[in-house]
C-alpha positions as CSV (number, residue, x, y, z in Angstrom):
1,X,54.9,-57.0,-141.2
2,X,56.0,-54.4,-139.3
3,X,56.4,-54.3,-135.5
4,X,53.9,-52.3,-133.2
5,X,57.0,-50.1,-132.5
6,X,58.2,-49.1,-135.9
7,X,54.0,-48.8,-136.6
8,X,54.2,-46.2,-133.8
9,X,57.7,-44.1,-135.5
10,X,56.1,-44.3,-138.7
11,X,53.1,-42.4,-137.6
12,X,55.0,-40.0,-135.6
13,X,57.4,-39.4,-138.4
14,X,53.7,-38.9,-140.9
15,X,52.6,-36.4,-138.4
16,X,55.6,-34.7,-138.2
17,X,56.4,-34.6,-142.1
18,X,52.4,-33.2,-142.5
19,X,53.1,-30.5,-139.7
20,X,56.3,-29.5,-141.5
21,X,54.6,-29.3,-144.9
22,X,56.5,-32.0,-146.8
23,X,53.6,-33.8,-148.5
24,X,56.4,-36.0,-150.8
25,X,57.7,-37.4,-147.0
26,X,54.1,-37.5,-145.8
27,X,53.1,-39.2,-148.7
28,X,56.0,-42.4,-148.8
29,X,55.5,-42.5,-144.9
30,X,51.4,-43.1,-145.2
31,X,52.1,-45.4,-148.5
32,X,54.7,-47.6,-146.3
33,X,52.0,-47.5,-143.4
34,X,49.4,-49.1,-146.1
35,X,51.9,-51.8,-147.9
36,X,53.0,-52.9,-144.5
37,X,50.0,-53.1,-142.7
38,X,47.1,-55.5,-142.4
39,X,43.2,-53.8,-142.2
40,X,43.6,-54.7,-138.7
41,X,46.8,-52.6,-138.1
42,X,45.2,-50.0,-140.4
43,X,42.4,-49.3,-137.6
44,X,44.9,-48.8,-135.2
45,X,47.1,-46.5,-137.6
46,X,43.8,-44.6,-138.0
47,X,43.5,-44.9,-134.2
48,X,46.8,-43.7,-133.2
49,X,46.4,-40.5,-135.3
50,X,43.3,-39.8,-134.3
51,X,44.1,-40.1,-131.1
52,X,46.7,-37.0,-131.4
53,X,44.5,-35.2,-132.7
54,X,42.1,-35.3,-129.6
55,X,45.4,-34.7,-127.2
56,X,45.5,-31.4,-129.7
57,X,41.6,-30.8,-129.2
58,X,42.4,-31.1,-125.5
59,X,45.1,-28.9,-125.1
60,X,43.6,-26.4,-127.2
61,X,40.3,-26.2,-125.7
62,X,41.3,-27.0,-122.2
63,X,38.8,-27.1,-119.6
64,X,35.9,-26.1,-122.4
65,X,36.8,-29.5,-124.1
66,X,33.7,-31.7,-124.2
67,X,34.1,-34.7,-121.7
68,X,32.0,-37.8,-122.6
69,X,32.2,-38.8,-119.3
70,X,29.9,-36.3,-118.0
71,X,27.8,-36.3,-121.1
72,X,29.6,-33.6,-123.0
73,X,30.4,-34.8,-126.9
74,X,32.5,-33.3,-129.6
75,X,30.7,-32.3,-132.8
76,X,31.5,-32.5,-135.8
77,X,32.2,-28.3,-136.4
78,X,31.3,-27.7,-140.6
79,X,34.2,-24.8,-141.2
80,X,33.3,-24.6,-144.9
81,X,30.4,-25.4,-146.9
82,X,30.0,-28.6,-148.3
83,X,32.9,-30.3,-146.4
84,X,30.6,-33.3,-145.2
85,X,29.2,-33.6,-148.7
86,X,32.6,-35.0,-149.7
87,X,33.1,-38.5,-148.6
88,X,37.0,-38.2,-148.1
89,X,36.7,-35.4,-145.7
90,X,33.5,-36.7,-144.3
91,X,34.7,-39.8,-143.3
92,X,38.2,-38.7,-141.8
93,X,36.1,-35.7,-139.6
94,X,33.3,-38.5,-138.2
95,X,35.9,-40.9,-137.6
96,X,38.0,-38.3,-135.6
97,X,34.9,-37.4,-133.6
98,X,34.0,-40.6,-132.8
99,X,37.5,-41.4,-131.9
100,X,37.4,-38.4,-129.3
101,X,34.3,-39.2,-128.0
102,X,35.4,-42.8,-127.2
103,X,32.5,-44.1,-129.5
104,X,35.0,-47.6,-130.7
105,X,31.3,-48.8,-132.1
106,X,30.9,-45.7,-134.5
107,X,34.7,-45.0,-135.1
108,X,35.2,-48.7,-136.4
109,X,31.8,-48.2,-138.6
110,X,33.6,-45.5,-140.3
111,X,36.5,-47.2,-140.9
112,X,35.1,-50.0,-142.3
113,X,33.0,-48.1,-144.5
114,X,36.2,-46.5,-145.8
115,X,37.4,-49.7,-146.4
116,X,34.3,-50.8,-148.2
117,X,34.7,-47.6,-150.5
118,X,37.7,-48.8,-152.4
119,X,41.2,-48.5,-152.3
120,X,41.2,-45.1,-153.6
121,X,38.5,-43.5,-150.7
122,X,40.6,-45.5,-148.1
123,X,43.8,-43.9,-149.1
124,X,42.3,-40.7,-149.6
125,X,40.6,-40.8,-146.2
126,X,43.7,-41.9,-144.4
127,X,45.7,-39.5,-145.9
128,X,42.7,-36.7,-145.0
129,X,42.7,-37.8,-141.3
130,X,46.1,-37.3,-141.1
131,X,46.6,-34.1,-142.8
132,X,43.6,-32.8,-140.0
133,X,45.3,-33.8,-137.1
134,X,48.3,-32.5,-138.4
135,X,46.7,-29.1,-138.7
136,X,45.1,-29.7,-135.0
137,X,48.5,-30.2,-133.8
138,X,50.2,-27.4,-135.6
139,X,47.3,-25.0,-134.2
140,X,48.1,-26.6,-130.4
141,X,51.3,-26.3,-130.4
142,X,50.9,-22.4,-131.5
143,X,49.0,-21.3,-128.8
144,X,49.6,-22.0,-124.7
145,X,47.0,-24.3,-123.2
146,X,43.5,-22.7,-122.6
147,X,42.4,-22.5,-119.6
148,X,38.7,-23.1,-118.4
């Protein structure tokens, strides 16, 4: 199995080839992630992306952003009908909300039911998660910082 270290590249290097557009790249990148990886190192694959994705969220909402802390949540924002009704892009949008409102209880729920859907809604999801935050990022990184 692969170390925490080249884990961490690999996911980098998945982000990057989704924010470039290079699905092919994206694609053996995420498929190394699943042969190499244990359910356990999954979660944290899935953790580790959607934790770039709230950095994104951050930086793009600034001081708006919601802040748990102070009882402010994320929400889960429908941007085109019928988007929840489809389990792939269902699961990947909860589990990156749950993620960035530091809810471990509810993200892990959705990953395991992901994992209880099959191989093919796991893979699906995974890759789904990571295409989002990939558009996340690629929307950050095209605007400066807002500003409360």
């Amino acid at each position: 199995m692969m170390t925490s270290q080249e884990a961490a590249q690999l996911i980098h290097d998945a982000l990057a080839a989704a924010m470039s557009g290079d699905g092919d790249r994206t694609a053996e990148i995420v498929a190394r992630l699943g042969i190499d990886s244990d359910t356990s190192r999954m979660y944290g694959v899935w953790n580790a992306i959607a934790q770039a994705g709230h950095r994104a969220l951050r930086h793009t909402f600034g001081d708006r952003a919601p802040n748990p802390l102070h009882g402010d949540y994320w929400k889960i924002e429908q941007l085109e009908p019928g988007a929840l009704d489809d389990p792939v892009q269902a699961t990947a949008m909860r589990f990156l909300v749950a993620v960035c409102n530091g809810d471990t209880d509810m993200a892990r729920a959705h990953y395991e039911a992901a994992l209880r859907g099959g191989p093919e809604l796991f893979v699906h999801s995974t890759c789904q998660l990571l295409v989002d935050v990939a558009g996340l990022c690629i929307a950050a990184t095209d605007q400066p910082a807002a500003d409360g």
